[in-house]
C-alpha positions, -999 to 999 in steps of 0.1 A, spaced: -600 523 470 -572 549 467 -547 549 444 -517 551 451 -491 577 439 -464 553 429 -489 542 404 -498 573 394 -463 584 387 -454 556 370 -486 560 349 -478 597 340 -445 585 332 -456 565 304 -482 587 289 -451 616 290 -430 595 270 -458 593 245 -468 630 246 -429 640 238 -433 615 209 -462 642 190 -462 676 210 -431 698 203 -415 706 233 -396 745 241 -355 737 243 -356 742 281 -382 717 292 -361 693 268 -329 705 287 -350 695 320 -360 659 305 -320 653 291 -311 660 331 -337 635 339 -332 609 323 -294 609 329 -302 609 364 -323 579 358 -296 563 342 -271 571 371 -296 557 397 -301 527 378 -268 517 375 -255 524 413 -286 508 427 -272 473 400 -238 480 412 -243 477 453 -274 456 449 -267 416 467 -283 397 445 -301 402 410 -339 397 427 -332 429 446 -339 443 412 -368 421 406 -386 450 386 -356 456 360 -369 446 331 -394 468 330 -374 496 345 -356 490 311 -381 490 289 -400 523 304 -362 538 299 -357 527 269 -389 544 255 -384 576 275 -350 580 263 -361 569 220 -388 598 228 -363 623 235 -344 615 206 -373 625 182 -383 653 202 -345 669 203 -345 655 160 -376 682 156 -357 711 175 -325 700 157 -343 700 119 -368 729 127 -346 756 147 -315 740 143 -308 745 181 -319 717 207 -312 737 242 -279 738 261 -275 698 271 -273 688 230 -250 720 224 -228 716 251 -225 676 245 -218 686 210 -190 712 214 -175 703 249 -172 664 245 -167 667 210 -144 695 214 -162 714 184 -150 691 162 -175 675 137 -149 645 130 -139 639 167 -176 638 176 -184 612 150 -154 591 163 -164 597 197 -197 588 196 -188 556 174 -167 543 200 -191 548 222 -216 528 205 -190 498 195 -187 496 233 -222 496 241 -233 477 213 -206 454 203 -195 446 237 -219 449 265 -250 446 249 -239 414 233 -223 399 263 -250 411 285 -269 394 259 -258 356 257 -254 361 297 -293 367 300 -297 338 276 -277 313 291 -287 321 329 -325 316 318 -313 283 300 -295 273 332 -323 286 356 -348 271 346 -330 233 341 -319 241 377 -350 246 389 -361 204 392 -332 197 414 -335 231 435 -371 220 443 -356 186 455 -335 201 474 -358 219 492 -379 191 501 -346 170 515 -339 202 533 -373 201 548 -378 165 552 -345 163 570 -355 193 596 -330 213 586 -356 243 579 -388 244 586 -421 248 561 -421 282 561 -386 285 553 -392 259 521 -417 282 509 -395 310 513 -369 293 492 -395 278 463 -410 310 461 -375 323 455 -367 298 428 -397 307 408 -387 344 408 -353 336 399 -367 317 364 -388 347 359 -368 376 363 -342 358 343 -362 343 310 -378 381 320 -343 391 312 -330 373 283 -361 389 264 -354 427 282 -320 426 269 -329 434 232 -345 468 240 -305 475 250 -296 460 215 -324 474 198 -319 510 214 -277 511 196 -291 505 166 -320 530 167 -292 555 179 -267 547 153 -302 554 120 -314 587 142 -275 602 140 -276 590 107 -307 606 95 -300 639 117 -267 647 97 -283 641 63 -317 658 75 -296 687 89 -273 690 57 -304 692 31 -321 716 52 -293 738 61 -282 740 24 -321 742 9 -333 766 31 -364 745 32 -387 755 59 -384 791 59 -340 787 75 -318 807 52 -297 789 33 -265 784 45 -230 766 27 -226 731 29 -194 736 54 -212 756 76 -243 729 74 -219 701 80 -208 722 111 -235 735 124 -259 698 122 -233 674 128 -219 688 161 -260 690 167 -266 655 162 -232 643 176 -244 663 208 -276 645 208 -265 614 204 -240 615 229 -267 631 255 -286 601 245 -263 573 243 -242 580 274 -277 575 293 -282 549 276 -243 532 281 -253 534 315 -279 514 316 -262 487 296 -238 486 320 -263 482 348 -277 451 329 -246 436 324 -238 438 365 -267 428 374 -273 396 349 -232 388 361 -236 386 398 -231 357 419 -226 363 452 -259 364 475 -236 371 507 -225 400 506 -216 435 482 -199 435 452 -170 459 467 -163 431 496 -163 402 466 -137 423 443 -113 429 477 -113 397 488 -110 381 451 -82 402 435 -67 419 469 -65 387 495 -36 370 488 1 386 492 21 359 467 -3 376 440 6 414 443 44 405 455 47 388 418 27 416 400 51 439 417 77 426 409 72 424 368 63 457 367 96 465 386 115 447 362 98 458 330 105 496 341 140 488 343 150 463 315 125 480 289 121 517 274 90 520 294 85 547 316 106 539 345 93 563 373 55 551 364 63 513 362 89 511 391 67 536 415 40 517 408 58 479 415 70 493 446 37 502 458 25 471 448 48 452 470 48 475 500 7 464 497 14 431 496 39 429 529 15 453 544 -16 430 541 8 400 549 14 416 583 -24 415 592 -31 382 578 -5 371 604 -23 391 628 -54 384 621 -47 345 629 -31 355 657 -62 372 671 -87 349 656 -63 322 672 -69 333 706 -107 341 701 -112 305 692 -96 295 726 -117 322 750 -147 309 729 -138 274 738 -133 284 772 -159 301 777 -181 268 771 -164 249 791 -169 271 822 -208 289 813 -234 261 826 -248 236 801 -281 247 780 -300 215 783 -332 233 765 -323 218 732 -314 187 741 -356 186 753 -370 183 722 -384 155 704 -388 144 672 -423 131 661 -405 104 637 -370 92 633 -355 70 609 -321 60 626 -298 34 605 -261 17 600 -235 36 586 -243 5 557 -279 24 549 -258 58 544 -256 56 504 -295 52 501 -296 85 520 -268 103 502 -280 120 474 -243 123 461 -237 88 463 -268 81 442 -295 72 468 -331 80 470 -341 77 502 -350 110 508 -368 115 479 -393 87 489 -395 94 526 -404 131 511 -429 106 486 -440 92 523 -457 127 536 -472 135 503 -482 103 501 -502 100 532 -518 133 529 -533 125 499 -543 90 513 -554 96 548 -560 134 544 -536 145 578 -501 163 586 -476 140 590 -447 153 610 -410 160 590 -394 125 596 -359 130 607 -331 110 591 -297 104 607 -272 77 612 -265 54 642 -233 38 649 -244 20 676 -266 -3 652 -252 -29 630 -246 -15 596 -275 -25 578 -298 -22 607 -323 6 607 -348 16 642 -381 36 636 -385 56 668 -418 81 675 -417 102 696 -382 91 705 -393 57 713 -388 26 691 -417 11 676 -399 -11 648 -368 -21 635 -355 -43 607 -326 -51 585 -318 -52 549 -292 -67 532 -272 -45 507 -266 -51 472 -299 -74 472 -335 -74 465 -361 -89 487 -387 -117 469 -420 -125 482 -443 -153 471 -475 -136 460 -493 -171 468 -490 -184 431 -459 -194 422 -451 -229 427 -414 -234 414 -389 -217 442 -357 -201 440 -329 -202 458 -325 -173 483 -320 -164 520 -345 -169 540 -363 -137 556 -394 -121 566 -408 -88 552 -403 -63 582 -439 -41 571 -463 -67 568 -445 -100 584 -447 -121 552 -420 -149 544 -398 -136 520 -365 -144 503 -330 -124 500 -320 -129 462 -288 -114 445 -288 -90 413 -287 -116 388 -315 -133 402 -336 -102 398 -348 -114 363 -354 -148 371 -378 -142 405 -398 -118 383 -405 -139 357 -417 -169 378 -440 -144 392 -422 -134 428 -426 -96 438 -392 -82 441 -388 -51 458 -351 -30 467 -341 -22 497 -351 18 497 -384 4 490 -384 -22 517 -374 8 542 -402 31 530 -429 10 526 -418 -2 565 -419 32 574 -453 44 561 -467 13 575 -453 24 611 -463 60 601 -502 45 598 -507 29 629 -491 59 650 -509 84 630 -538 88 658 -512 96 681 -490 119 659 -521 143 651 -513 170 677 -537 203 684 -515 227 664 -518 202 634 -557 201 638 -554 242 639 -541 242 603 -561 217 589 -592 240 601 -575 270 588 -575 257 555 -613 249 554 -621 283 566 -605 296 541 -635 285 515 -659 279 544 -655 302 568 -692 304 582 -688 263 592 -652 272 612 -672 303 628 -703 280 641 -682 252 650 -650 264 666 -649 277 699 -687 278 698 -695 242 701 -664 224 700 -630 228 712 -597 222 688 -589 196 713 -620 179 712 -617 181 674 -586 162 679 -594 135 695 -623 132 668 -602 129 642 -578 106 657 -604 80 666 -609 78 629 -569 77 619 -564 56 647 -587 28 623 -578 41 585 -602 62 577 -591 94 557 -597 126 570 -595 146 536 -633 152 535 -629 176 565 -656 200 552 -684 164 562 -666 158 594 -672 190 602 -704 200 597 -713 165 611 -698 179 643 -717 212 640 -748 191 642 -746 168 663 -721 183 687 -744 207 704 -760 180 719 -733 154 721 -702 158 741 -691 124 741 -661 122 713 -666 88 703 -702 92 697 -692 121 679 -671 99 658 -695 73 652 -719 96 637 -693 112 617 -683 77 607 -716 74 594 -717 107 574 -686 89 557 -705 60 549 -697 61 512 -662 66 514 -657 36 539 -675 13 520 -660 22 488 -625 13 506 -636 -22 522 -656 -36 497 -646 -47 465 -666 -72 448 -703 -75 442 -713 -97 469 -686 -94 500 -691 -122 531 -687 -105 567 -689 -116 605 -719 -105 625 -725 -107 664 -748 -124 680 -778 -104 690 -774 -116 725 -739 -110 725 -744 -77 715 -768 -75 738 -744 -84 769 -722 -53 753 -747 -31 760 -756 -41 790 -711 -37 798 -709 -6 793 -700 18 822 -706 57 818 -686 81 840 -671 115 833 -644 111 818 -662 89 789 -674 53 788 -651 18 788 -664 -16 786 -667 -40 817 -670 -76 806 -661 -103 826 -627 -120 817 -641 -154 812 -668 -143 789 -643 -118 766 -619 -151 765 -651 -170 748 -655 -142 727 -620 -141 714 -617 -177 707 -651 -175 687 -640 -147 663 -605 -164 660 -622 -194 650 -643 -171 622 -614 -154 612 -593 -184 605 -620 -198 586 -627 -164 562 -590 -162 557 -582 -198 546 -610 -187 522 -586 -157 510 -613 -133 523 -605 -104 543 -626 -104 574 -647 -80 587 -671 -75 613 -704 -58 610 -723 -46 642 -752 -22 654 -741 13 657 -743 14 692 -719 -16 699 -697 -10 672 -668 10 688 -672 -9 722 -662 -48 703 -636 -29 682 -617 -16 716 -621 -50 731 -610 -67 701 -578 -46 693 -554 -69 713 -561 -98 697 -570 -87 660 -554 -47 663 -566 -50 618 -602 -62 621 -623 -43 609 -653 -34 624 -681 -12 608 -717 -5 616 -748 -14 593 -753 25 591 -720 30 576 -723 -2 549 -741 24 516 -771 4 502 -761 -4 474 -735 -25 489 -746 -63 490 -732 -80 521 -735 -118 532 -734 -132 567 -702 -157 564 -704 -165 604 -717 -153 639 -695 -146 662 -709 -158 701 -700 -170 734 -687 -203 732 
């Protein structure tokens, strides 16, 4: 692999700062490092200054700290030149005698300032700023997250764009706690600054004085001149640099806007509004002439200020005027340009329509949680039944009464139902024998008689042993119910593509046998839906597939397929229909299954079942009759049958019983002990 040269710069960079640290470097390579390093400093702080947002500078912190050492290693290398020669090259001597003015005082008061305004006021700003926006970030980063998933379970963007956005929120709370630490190099770096100057002066004034060293010895005046213009020099050459940077940090830890530059922010902020510079113009007006103030400044000044603020009152005018008339050719313009009737095509996989009534549940500012659970809903079924569900689209419907709620797929409605606000719903578990006083309703997910019971009735049901749900939870658990039995159906081919992308990404050599080679993504499809279509979870995708690489080079039929794949699943079907030790099921009569064999019709396009009408009425009122009878037991029933029949009596059973279950003896695991609690015949 090559490496690249950014790294090796930066590398080099490093080890440079390090190697000025011990080797003593000639005056003019330190002149060329001094020019550097304020150059680095200028770059950093125009690149904070015109930078949108903070993340743009992602990599500060450790732009700081690589700075920060460079700039501490030129100090000691320019202290040795300073000490040994008493000359550090022409950057230190001209800092020293131009902005100093060659005055050993003036330097020292210069170059305290300067480090009062770095230390004392940026880098302790800067300093709580970094603090408190780490603080902040990372309590902000619960409800950002929830955001994002209302945003995505409301269609408003798309999956990609939510990982986008989380991805962005977790580099937020990193460059920002990745910040508050940064920071103290900044704080650290004054003080180091302040004890080298320091330690220079008194260095340079035994030295100069002693003559230790082999220097001849010179008077103290001279020694105070000579070192402290030196060291003022060099601290100036290093602390501007590093005023600079301080000033970056404190930009870029201070921004806010994400929309556009700094410049356009501090125009539109300070110089937008005419009332503001009229006023401003006028005080300075009046303070040139009723004070000793300078008249000519103040006055000139006020005047300009006010011939600014009519000026840019004149194109505000203007601008409305203009933006005025846009609005109206815009308007226009639709009116008379033919209709786009491409997005009114679409449809949405699920909708959740409701009242204007059901709006709080769904407004987050007014407290509801319905989009929290309906995001809850997805997650929920994915880890349950192992599939994609489709982002479930929420909106409001005035034409349904206001507590009234429709659950449409594919924008037809498959349910509806009705809650009654400011209630809970109670449902008799089967136990509880004293009743309570309620409105009279039925559970819109499962059917079941149920009761509409006030607030401070809440209490009471519980403790008698009723099961008292709220109305968000009436609405999703209706909604993942409806969810269920269209999943089959709601499974679409681009779905199917992901959920084999994701295997391949551990198993490649499976999606490489398996897909184009034997099987199609379609044909995959309808695989998996069969088993959706009758609860069984897809999650173990890595079995279902290989049971299609083996069995699908041979078999085309898709619900053969299934059944053997079904049977590879064995375990986890059994695990979720029986319970108890010994479980009581329905089997067929051999000659009844028999005549299902003998039914069944083969042609291209796959094979149906051809009973006689007479005979599948017999059938139905036999199983009726068992079912009746296993669930006045409290039994759940289910139906076992040889592999080969097994599908066929669940298709011709679905109208009458659409939640029978029906499993073959291979998919029952051995361990599981099973009892025959009636035979279902011909009557």
């Amino acid at each position: 692999m090559k490496t690249k040269m950014g790294d090796v710069f930066i590398g080099l960079f490093v080890i440079l700062a390090i190697i000025i640290l011990i080797i003593p470097f000639p005056s003019f390579v330190l002149d060329i490092l001094l020019t550097i390093n304020i150059s680095l400093a200028l770059i950093i702080l125009f690149n904070a200054l015109y930078a949108k947002e903070a993340l743009n500078m992602s990599t500060f912190p450790t732009i700081l700290l690589l700075t920060t050492l460079f700039r501490l290693a030129l100090n000691a290398s320019s202290t040795r030149l300073i000490l040994r020669d008493g000359y550090a090259g022409n950057v230190v001597a001209t800092f020293g005698s131009f902005v100093a003015g060659g005055n050993p005082v003036l330097g020292i008061v210069v170059f305290i300032i300067i480090i009062i305004i770095q230390f004392m006021v940026i880098t302790k700003g800067s300093e709580r700023v970094a603090e408190v926006a780490a603080r902040f970030t990372l309590d902000a980063m619960p409800g950002k997250q929830m955001a994002i998933d209302a945003d995505l379970n409301s269609g408003l963007i798309d999956e990609q764009q939510a990982r986008e956005r989380r991805q962005k929120i977790q580099d937020e709370a990193a460059f920002y706690g990745a910040m508050d630490g940064a920071s103290k190099f900044v704080k650290g770096d004054a003080i180091a600054g302040i004890l080298i100057t320091f330690v220079n002066i008194i260095g340079g004034l035994v030295l100069g004085i002693t003559g230790w060293g082999g220097s001849t010895p010179i008077s103290p005046s001279e020694a105070l001149q000579k070192y402290t213009l030196l060291t003022i020099g060099d601290g100036l050459v290093s602390q501007i640099p590093a005023l600079l940077i301080s000033m970056a940090t404190g930009i870029l830890i201070t921004k806010v806007s994400k929309e556009s530059e700094l410049s356009i922010d501090l125009k539109e902020q300070l110089f937008s509004i005419p009332k503001v510079l009229y006023l401003a113009g006028g005080v300075l007006i009046f303070l040139g002439i009723t004070t000793p103030l300078d008249t000519i400044i103040f006055c000139t000044t006020g005047i300009l200020m006010i011939f600014s603020a009519y000026r840019m009152d004149q194109n505000l005018k203007l601008h409305s005027i203009e933006e005025e008339i846009s609005t109206e050719d815009v308007q226009a313009e639709e009116i008379r340009k033919p209709e786009n009737v491409v997005s009114l095509l679409q449809v949405d996989p699920i909708e959740l329509e409701f009242g204007y009534g059901i709006i709080p549940l769904a407004d987050v500012n007014q407290g509801g949680d319905l989009l929290d659970r309906v995001v809850m809903i997805r997650r929920q079924l994915a880890l349950e039944l192992g599939t994609i569900v489709p982002i479930i689209r929420l909106r409001d419907n005035i034409q349904l009464s206001p507590n009234q709620y429709i659950i449409k797929i594919k924008g037809v409605e498959v349910a509806r139902g009705e809650i009654l606000f400011d209630h809970y719903m109670a449902m008799n578990p089967g136990y509880v024998e004293e009743e309570i006083d309620g409105i009279d309703t039925t559970e819109p997910a499962f059917g079941l008689p149920a009761l509409w019971i006030s607030e401070t009735q809440r209490e009471q049901a519980e403790a008698l042993g009723y099961t008292v749900v709220d109305p968000p939870s009436i609405i999703a658990t209706h909604l993942t119910e409806v969810i269920k039995k269209h999943l089959d159906e709601l499974l679409s081919r681009q779905d199917v593509q992901t959920l084999i992308n994701n295997v391949k990404e551990n198993h490649p050599t499976l999606i490489d046998e398996l897909v184009p080679k034997i099987l199609t993504v379609g044909e995959i499809q309808k695989v998996l839906a069969n088993l959706l279509r009758e609860g069984i979870s897809i999650r173990d995708l890595v079995t279902i597939f290989e049971t299609l690489a083996d069995y699908g080079t041979t078999v085309r039929d898709t619900d053969l397929l299934t059944e053997y794949v079904r049977q590879a699943l064995g375990r986890a079907i059994s695990s979720k229909v029986f319970h108890q030790e010994q479980n009581n099921v329905l089997t067929l009569d051999p000659e009844l299954e028999q005549l299902i064999m003998d039914s069944v019709q083969h042609t291209e396009q796959g094979s149906y079942l051809a009973l006689d009408p007479q005979i599948s009425q017999q059938i139905f009122e036999s199983l009726t009759q068992k079912m009746n009878k296993m669930m006045g037991m409290g039994q759940q029933p289910i139906v076992l049958t040889s592999p080969i029949v097994r599908v066929y009596f669940k298709r011709l059973t679905e109208t009458v019983a659409p939640d029978l279950i029906v499993l073959s003896y291979n998919e029952v695991e051995p361990t599981v002990e099973v009892q025959s609690a009636g035979m279902v015949n011909i009557v």
